[in-house]
C-alpha positions in Angstrom: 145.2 191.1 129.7 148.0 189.9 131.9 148.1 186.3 133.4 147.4 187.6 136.9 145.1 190.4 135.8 143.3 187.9 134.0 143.2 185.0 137.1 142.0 187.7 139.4 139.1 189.0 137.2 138.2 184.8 136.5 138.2 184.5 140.2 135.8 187.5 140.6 133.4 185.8 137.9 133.1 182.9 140.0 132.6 184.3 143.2 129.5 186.4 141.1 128.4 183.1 139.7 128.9 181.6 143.2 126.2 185.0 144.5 124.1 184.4 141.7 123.9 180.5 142.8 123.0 181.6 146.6 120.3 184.1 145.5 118.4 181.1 143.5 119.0 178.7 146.1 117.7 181.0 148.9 115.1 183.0 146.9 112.2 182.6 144.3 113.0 181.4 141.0 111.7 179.1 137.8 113.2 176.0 137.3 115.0 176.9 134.1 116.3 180.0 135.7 117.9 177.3 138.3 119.3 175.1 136.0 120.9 178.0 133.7 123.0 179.2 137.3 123.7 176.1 138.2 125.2 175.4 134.0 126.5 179.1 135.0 127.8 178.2 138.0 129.6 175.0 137.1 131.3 176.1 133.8 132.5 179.3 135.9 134.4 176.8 138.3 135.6 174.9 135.3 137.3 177.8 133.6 138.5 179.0 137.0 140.2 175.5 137.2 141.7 175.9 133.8 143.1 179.2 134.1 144.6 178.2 137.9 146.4 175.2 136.3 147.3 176.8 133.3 149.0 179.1 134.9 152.2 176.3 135.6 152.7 176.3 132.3 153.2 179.3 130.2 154.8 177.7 127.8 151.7 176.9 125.7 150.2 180.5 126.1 149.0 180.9 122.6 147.0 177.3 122.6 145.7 178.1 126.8 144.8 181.4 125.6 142.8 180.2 123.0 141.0 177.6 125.1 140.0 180.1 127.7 138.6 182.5 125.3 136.6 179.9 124.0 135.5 178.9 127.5 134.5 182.2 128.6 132.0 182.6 125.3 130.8 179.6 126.1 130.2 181.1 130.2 128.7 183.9 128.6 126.1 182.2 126.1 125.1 180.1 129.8 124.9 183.8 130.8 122.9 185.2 128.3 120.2 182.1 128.7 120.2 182.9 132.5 119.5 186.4 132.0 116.4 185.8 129.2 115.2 183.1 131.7 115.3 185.8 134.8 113.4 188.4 131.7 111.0 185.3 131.1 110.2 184.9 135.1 109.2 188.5 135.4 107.8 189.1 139.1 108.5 185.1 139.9 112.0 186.0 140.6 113.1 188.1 143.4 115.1 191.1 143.2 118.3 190.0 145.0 118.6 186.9 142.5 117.6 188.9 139.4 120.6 191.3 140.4 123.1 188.6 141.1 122.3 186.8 137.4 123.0 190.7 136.2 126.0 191.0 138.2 127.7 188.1 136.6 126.4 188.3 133.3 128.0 191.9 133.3 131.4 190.6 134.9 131.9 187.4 131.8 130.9 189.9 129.4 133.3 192.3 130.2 136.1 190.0 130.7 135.2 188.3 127.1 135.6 192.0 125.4 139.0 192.5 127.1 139.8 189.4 126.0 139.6 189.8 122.2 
């Protein structure tokens, strides 16, 4: 994936994580299902600020690369916890917020397989 292609899709997993943090903020949800989009939330911000300042310097690609492939496993582990905790919730947890966990689950996922 290209540097820019790869920014733009980063950016879009935020902005889902940044949904996915509205919905449990505004709607129904379990405690742990809070605390995994917040850990969701934070480390998609993280990697968004890696990839944004990484982008000065392209002269480490290989070693950058690297890091943020590691990072976004790392989101999508945090992903996969939020989506068992919404599973776990069952009716406790509202449509709109179980959709917006999905939404960015599917988004780091698919940006970790185009990454390998």
């Amino acid at each position: 994936m290209q540097g820019n292609q790869l920014k733009q899709r980063i950016d879009k997993i935020e902005q889902c994580t940044d949904d996915a943090q509205r919905a449990v903020s505004s709607g129904s949800a379990t405690p742990e299902l809070r605390q995994c989009v917040q850990d969701m939330h934070q480390q998609a911000r993280q990697l968004q600020q890696a990839c944004s300042g990484g982008q000065q310097q392209m002269g480490q690609q290989a070693s950058q690369d690297s890091g943020l492939r590691q990072q976004v496993a790392q989101l999508e582990q945090t992903a996969d916890r939020a989506m068992q905790a919404c599973r776990q919730a069952g009716s406790n947890v509202d449509q709109q917020t179980q959709q917006a966990v999905q939404r960015a689950h599917q988004e780091i996922s698919s940006v970790k397989q185009q990454m390998q």
